[in-house]
C-alpha positions in Angstrom: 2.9 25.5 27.1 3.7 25.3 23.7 1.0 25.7 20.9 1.2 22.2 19.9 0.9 20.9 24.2 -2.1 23.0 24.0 -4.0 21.4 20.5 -2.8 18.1 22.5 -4.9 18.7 26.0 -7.5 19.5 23.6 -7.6 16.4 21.5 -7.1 14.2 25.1 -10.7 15.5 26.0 -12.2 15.4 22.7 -10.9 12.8 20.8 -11.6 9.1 21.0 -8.5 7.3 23.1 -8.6 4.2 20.2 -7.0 7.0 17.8 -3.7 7.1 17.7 -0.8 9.5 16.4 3.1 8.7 16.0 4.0 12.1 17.6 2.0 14.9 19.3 3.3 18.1 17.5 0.4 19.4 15.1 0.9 20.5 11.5 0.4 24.1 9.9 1.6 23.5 6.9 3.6 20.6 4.6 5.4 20.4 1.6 8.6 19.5 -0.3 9.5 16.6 1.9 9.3 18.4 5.5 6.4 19.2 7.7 5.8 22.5 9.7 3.7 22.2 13.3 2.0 25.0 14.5 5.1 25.9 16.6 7.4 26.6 14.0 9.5 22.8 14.0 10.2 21.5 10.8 10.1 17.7 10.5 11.8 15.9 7.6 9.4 13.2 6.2 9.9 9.8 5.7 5.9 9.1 6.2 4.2 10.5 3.6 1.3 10.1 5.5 1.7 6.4 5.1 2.6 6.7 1.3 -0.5 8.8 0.8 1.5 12.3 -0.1 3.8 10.9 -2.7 3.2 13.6 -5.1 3.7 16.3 -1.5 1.8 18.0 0.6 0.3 20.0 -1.4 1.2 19.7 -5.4 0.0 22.5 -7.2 -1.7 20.6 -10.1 -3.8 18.7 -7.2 -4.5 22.0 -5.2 -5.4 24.2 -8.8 -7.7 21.1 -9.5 -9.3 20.9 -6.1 -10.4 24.6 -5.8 -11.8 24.9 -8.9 -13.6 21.4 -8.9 -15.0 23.2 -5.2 -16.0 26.2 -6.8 -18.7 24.1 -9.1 -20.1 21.6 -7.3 -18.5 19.5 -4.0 -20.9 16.6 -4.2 -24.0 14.9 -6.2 -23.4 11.0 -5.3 -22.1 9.3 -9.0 -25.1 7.1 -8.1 -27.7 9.6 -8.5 -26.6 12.3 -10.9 -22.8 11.1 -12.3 -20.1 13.4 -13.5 -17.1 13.6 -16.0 -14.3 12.9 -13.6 -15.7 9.9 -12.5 -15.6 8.4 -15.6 -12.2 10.2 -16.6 -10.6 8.5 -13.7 -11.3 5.0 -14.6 -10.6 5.8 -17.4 -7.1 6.5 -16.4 -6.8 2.8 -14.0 -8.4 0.9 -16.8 -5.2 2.0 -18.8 -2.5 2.5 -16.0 -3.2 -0.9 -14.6 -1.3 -4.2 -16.0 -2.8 -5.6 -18.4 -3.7 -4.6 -22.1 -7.7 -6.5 -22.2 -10.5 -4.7 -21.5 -11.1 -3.2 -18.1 -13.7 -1.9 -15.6 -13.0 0.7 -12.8 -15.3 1.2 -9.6 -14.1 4.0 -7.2 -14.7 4.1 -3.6 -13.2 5.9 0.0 -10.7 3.8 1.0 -8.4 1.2 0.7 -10.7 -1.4 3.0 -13.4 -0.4 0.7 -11.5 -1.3 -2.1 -10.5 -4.5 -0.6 -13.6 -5.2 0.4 -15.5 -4.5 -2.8 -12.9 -7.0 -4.8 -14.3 -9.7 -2.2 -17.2 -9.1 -3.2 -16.4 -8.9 -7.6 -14.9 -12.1 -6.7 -17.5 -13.9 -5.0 -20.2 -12.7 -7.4 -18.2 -13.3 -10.5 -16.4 -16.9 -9.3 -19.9 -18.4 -7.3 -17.5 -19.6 -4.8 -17.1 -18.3 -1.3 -13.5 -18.7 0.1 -11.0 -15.7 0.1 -7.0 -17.0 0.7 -4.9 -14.5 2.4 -1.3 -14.9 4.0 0.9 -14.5 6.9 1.7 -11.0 7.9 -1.0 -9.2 5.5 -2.8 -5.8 6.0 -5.9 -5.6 4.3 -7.6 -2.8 6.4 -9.8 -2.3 9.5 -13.2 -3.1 8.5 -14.8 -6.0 9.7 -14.5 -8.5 6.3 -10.5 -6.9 6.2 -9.9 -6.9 9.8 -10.6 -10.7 9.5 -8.3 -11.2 6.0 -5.5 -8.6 8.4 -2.9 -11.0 9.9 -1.9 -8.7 13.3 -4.1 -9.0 16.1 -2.6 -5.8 17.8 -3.8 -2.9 17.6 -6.1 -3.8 14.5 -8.0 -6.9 15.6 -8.1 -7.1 19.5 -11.5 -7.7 20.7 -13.0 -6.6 17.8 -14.4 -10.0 16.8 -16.2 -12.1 15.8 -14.6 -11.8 12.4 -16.3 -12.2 9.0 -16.2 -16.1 7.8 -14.4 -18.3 5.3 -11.1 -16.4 5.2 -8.2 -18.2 5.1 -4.5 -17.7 6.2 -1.3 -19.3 4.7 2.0 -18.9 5.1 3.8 -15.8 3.4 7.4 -15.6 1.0 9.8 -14.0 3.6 13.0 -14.7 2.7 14.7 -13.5 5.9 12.2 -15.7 7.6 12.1 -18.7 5.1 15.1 -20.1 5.8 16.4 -20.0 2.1 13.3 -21.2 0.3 12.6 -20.1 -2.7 9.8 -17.9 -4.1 7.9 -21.1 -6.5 8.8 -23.4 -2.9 6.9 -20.7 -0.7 4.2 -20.7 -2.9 4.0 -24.8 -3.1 3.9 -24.6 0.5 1.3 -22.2 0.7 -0.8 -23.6 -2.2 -0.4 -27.1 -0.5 -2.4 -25.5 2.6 -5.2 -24.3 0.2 -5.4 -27.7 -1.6 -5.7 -29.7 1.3 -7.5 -27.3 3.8 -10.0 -25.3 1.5 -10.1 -26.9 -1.8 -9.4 -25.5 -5.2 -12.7 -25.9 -6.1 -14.0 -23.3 -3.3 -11.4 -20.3 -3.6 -13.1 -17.4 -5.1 -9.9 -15.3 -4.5 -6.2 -15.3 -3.5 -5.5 -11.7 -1.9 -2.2 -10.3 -2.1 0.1 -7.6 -1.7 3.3 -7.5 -4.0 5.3 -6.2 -1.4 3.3 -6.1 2.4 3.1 -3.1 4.2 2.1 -2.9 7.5 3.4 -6.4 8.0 6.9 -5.4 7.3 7.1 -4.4 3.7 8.0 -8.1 3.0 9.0 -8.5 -0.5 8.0 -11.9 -1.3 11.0 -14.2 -3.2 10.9 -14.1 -6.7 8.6 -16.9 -8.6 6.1 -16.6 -5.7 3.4 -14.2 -6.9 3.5 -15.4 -10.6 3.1 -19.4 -9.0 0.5 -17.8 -7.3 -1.2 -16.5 -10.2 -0.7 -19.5 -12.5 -2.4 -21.5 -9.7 -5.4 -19.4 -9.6 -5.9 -19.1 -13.2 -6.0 -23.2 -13.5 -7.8 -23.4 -10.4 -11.1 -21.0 -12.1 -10.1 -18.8 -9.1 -9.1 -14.8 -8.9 -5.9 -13.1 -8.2 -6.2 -9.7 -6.4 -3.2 -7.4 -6.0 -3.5 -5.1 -3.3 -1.7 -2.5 -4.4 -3.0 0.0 -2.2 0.3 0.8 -0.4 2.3 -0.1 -3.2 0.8 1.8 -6.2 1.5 5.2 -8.1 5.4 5.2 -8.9 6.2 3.8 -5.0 8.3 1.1 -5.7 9.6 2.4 -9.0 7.2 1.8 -11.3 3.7 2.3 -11.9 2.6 -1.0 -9.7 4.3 -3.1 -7.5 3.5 -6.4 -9.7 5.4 -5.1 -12.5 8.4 -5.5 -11.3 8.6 -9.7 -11.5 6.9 -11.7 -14.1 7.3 -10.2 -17.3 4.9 -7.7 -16.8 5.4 -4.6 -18.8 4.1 -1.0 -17.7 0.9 1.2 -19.1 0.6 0.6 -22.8 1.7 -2.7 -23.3 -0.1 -5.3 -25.7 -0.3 -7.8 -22.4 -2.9 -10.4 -21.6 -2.1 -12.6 -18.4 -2.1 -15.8 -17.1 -6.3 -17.1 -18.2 -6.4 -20.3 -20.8 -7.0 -17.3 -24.0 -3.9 -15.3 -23.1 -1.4 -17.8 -22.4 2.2 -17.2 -23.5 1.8 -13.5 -23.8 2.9 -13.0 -20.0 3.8 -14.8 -16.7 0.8 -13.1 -14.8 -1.4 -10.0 -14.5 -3.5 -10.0 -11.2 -7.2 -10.2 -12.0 -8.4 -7.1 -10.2 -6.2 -4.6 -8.6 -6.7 -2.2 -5.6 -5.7 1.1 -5.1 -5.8 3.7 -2.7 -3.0 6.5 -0.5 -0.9 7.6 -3.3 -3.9 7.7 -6.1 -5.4 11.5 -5.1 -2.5 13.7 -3.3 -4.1 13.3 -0.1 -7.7 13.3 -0.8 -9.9 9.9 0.2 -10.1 7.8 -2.9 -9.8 4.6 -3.6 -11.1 1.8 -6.6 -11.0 -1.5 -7.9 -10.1 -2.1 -11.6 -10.0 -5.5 -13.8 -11.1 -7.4 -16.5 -14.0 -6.3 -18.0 -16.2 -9.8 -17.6 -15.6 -9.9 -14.0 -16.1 -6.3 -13.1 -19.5 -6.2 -14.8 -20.5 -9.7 -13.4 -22.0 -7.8 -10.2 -25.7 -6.2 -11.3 -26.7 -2.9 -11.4 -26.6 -1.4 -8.1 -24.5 -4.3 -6.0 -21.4 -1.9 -6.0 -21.6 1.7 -5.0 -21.7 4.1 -2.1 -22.5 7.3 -1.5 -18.8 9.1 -1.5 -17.9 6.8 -3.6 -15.7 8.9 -6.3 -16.6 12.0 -4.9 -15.8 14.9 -7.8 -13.2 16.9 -5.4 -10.8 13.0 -5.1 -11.5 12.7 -8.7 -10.2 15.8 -9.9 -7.6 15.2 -7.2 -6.6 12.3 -8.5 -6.6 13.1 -12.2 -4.0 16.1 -11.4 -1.7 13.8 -9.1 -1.5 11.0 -11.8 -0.6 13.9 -14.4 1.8 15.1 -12.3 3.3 11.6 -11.1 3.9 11.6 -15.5 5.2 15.2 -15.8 7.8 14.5 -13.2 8.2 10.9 -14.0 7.8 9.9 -10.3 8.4 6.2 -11.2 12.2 7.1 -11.5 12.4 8.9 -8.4 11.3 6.0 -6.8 14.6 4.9 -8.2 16.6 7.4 -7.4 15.5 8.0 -3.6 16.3 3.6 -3.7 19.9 4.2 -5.5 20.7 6.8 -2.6 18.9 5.3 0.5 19.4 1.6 0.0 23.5 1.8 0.0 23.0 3.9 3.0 21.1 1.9 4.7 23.3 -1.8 3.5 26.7 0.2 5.0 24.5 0.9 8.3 23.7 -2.7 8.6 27.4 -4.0 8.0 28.3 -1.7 11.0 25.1 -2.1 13.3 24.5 -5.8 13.9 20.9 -5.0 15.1 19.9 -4.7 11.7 19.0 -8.0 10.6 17.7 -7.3 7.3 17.9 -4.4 4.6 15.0 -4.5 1.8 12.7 -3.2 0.1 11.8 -1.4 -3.5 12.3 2.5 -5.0 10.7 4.7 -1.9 9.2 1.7 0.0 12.1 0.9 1.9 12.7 -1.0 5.4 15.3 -2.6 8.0 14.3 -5.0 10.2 15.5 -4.8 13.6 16.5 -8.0 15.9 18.9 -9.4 18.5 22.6 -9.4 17.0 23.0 -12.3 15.5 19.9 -13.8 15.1 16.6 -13.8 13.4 14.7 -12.9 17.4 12.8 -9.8 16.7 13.9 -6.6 19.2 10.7 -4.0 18.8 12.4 -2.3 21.9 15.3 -0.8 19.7 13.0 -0.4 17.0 10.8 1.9 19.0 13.8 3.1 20.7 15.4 4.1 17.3 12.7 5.5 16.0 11.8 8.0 18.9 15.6 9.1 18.6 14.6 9.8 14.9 11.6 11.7 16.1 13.2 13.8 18.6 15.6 15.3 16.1 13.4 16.5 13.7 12.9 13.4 11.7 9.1 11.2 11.2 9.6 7.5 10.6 7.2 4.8 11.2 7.4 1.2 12.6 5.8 -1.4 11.1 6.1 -5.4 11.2 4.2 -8.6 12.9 6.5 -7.9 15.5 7.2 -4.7 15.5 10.3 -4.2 14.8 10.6 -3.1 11.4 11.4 0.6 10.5 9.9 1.6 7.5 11.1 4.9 5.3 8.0 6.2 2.7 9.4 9.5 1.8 7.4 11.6 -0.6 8.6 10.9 -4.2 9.3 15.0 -4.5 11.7 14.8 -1.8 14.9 16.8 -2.9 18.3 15.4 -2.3 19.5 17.6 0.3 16.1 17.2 2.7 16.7 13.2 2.3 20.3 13.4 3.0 19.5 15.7 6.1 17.1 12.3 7.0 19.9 9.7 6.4 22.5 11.5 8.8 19.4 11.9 11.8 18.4 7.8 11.1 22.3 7.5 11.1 22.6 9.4 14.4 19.5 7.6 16.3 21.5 4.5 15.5 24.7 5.1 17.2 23.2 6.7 20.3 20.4 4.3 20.7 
């Protein structure tokens, strides 16, 4: 019995049957773009721990920062006695996020959190009680983002009843849409919320820029900034989810700077409210973020305009982990490094290498319905040849073939049949090349 069989007979009888793992070899150590188990396998990673490790395993900014943050203190709650770091990493978001006004940052654990909290901004700041949300989204597993989550399996079934007035409509998916484009999507989705919630009620249109668990959809251009431009005239707010999507991911700093005219950190930008009009096509609101802010560590915050963050009194936001000092000083060395090695244009570069790859796969494997996707947040949807009829079957099928030869990928999708490639944006050319010939292979014996 190998080490790894072993740690797994030990996890069957100690650890809860409604967590799940992709594969059952156990890690020792990570880094560099491949993972070690504690038998000695390497695996090439196209995880990244769901985008989570995009600066590695184990960056040596974010490790030299951790131990000696550990060596001072490891906890005080920001609530009761705060700390520099805290404030140095909102800091940071306030001027890393679109948008050149005035900004607040609250930090919490985790992306639901973070989704959560904005709910709640929104509510308090707009007086209004309906949240829209679309087709396909991921929002988290909590119960107020379980109920704003689109996929009932595995993240909603029988885990209800849900949290109230939430509301779905349908997504941009071009390969779905049937050649709409992105500002007719949006009038058909807007349409929905005009006539089934009423302007006047929406505190907040939730959104991610490009989804992630529900296929890493990238939405037709013109939908998000119609999307926006609604929200502004309606007195409602518009939330970016970045959680997936943030830190250097999709080749630059957000997702929503890629359509829309909005320019990276720095820029003299104002958005789409009445006082900033003509300046920009649209800057979301408030913004989440999560996964790739701390190099691993739990971390996660919501940052926007300064009247809206500070609408909620003293005390309404807040949790005891909230920012703890160890994710801080985490997250202030990965963003440092994510600027030393200007990770942003590795997104790029993994996207100029993978993308042709994977367009010359499709051309030969009809399976492969659709090829999309931005920088290292890249995907192929998987379906009956010839058609638009999802096939999760193969898509499982291919992805076990990866697995078996040394390679992690994950699948993703309403459907589930999507496979989706997040490798770490320190991934060297030779380690994703080794990836692209396995994912090649699993295709043609699959």
């Amino acid at each position: 019995m190998t080490t790894s069989e072993e740690l797994h007979k030990r996890r069957t009888a100690a650890v809860a049957r409604g967590v799940g793992s992709v594969i059952d070899s156990y890690v020792d150590h990570a880094g560099g773009g491949t993972l070690t188990d504690v038998d000695g396998r390497e695996w090439i990673d196209f995880a990244s721990g769901i985008a989570v490790t995009s600066v590695g395993n184990a960056a040596p900014r974010v490790v030299a920062a951790v131990r000696e943050q550990v060596a001072r203190f490891t906890h005080t709650c920001f609530m009761v006695a705060p700390y520099e770091s805290y404030v140095a990493v909102a800091e940071t978001l306030n001027a890393l996020t679109p948008g050149a006004f005035e900004k607040r940052s609250a930090l919490f654990n985790s992306g639901a959190e973070a989704v959560e909290n904005a709910v709640k901004i929104a509510r308090h700041a707009t007086g209004r009680p309906a949240v829209v949300v679309f087709d396909h989204a991921y929002h988290g597993r909590t119960n107020l983002t379980m109920a704003m989550t689109a996929k009932n399996m595995p993240y909603k079934h029988r885990f209800g009843p849900f949290a109230g007035e939430v509301y779905r409509v349908p997504m941009s998916y071009p390969f779905r849409d049937g050649g709409l484009s992105g500002t007719e999507a949006a009038a058909r989705a807007l349409d929905q919320v005009d006539k089934q919630v009423g302007a006047a009620n929406v505190a907040a249109i939730v959104a991610e820029p490009i989804q992630g668990e529900g296929g890493f959809v990238v939405p037709a251009g013109g939908f998000l900034p119609a999307l926006a431009t609604w929200a502004a005239s309606a007195g409602a707010l518009f939330v970016a989810d970045e959680i997936q999507t943030g830190f250097c991911r999709t080749g630059s700093w957000f997702a929503c700077e890629h359509e829309g005219g909005v320019p990276g950190p720095g820029a003299r930008v104002a958005g789409t409210r009445p006082e900033h009009q003509g300046q920009a096509e649209w800057v979301p609101d408030l913004v989440t973020t999560a996964k790739g802010i701390a190099g691993g560590l739990p971390l996660a915050a919501v940052t926007g305009r300064a009247e809206i963050m500070d609408a909620v009194h003293p005390g309404g936001l807040g949790g005891t982990y909230g920012g703890n000092p160890l994710a801080c000083a985490a997250a202030l060395a990965a963003i440092e490094t994510m600027r030393e090695l200007d990770l942003a244009a590795a997104a790029r570069h993994i996207e100029s290498v993978m993308m042709p790859r994977l367009r010359t796969l499709a051309g030969r494997d009809q399976r492969i319905g659709d090829v999309r996707g931005r920088g290292a947040m890249l995907a192929v949807e998987i379906v009956q040849p010839g058609t638009t009829t999802p096939d999760p079957t193969t898509a499982g099928a291919v992805s076990a073939a990866c697995h078996r030869a040394g390679l992690l990928t994950l699948t993703c999708g309403t459907y589930g049949n999507v496979l989706r490639f997040l490798p770490p944006l320190v991934i060297d050319d030779p380690t994703l090349e080794r990836g692209l010939r396995i994912l090649e292979e699993a295709f043609s014996t699959t």
